[in-house]
C-alpha positions in Angstrom: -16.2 34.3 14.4 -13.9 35.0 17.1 -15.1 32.3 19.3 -15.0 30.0 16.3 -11.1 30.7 15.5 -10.4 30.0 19.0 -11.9 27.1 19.4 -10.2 25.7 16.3 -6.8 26.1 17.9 -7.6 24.7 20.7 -8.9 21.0 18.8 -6.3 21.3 16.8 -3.9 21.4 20.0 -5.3 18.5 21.0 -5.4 16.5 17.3 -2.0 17.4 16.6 -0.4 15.3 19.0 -1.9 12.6 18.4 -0.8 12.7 14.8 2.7 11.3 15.9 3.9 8.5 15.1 4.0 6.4 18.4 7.1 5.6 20.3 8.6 2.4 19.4 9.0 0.1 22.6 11.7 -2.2 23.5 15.4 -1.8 22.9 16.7 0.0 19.7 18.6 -2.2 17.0 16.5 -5.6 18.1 13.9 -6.9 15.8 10.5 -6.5 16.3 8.4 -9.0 16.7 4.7 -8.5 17.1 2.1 -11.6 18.3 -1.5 -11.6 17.7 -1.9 -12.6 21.2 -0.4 -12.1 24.7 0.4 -16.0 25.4 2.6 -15.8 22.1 4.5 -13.0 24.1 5.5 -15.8 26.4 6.3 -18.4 23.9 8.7 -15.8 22.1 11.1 -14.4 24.9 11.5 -18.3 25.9 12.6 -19.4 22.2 14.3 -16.1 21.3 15.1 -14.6 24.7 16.4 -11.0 25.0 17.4 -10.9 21.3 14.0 -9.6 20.0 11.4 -7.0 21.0 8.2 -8.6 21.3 4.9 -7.0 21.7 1.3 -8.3 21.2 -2.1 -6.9 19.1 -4.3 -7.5 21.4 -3.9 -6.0 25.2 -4.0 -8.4 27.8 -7.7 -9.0 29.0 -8.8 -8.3 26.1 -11.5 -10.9 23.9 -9.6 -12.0 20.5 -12.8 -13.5 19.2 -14.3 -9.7 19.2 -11.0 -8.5 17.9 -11.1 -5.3 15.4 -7.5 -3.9 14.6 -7.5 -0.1 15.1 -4.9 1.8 12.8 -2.8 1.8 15.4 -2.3 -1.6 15.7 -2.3 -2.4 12.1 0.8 0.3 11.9 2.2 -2.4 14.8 2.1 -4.8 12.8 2.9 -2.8 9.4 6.2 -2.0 11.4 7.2 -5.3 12.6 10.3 -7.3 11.1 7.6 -10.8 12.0 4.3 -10.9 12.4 2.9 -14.4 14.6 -1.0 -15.3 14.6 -2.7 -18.3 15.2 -5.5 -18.5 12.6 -7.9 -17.0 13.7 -11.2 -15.0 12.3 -10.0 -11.1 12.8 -6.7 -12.0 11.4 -8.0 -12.8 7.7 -8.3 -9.2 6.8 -5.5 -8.0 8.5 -3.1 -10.0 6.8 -4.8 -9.5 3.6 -4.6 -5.7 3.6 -1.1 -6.0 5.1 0.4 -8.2 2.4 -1.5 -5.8 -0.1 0.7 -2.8 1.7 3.5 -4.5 1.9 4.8 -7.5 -0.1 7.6 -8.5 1.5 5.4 -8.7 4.8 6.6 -11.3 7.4 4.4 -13.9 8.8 4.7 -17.0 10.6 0.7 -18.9 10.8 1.6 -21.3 13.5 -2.0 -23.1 12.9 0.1 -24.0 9.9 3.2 -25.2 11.3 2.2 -26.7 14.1 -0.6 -29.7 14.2 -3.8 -28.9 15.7 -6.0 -30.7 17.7 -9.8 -31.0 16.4 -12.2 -30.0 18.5 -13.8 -33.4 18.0 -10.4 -35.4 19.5 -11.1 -33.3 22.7 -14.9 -32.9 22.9 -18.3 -34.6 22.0 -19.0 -32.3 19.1 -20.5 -34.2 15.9 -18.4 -31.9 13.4 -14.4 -31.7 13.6 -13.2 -28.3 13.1 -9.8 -26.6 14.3 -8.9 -25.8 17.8 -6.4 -22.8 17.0 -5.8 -22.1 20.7 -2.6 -24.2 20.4 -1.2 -22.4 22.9 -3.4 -24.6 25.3 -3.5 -27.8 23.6 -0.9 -28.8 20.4 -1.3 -32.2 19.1 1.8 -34.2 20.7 
């Protein structure tokens, strides 16, 4: 029994921390903006400069066609003053849930504001479909 009790503090010592709310980045005061991602990160600071806090969902080398929010980035988001995504797959449920949280939720869907090449204008495939990696290739 003794063994047991101590062994509980010590987990809970370790799960207790990481019950905190995590640090928000960037400067106090600025909005945050939050990119599904990291090329968006890019695109922001050169439209909105220094004025905005910008941070993305998925880390850097990391596959956004395998992408599968963990709480903490869906409290990211949650917390963001904008939210900017592309379109894609993994995105469907976030935004779902997230405008189910929180109706007056923040999104800009730039697959719906800006015109998007079909994969058939830039390839030999037989069926057109949408090539949401505009930040490589929006229609001119």
């Amino acid at each position: 029994m003794k063994k047991f009790l101590i062994l509980s503090v010590i987990l809970i010592g370790f799960v207790v921390p990481g019950c905190n709310k995590p640090a928000a980045t960037g400067v106090p005061g600025k909005p945050q903006v939050v990119v599904s991602i990291p090329p968006y990160i890019s695109i922001v600071k050169a439209i909105a400069g220094d004025t905005v806090n910008v941070q993305s969902v998925v880390p850097a080398n990391f596959d956004p066609h395998t992408m599968e929010a963990t709480p903490s980035q869906r409290e990211m988001i949650h917390n963001a003053d904008l939210f900017i995504c592309i379109g894609e797959l993994f995105e469907d449920k976030l935004i779902q849930t997230l405008h189910q949280e929180n109706k007056g939720f923040r999104i800009l869907q730039l697959n719906e504001k800006i015109p998007v090449l079909s994969y058939s204008e830039t390839s030999n495939l037989v069926d057109a479909c949408a090539d949401t990696h505009i930040h490589l290739e929006a229609a001119q």
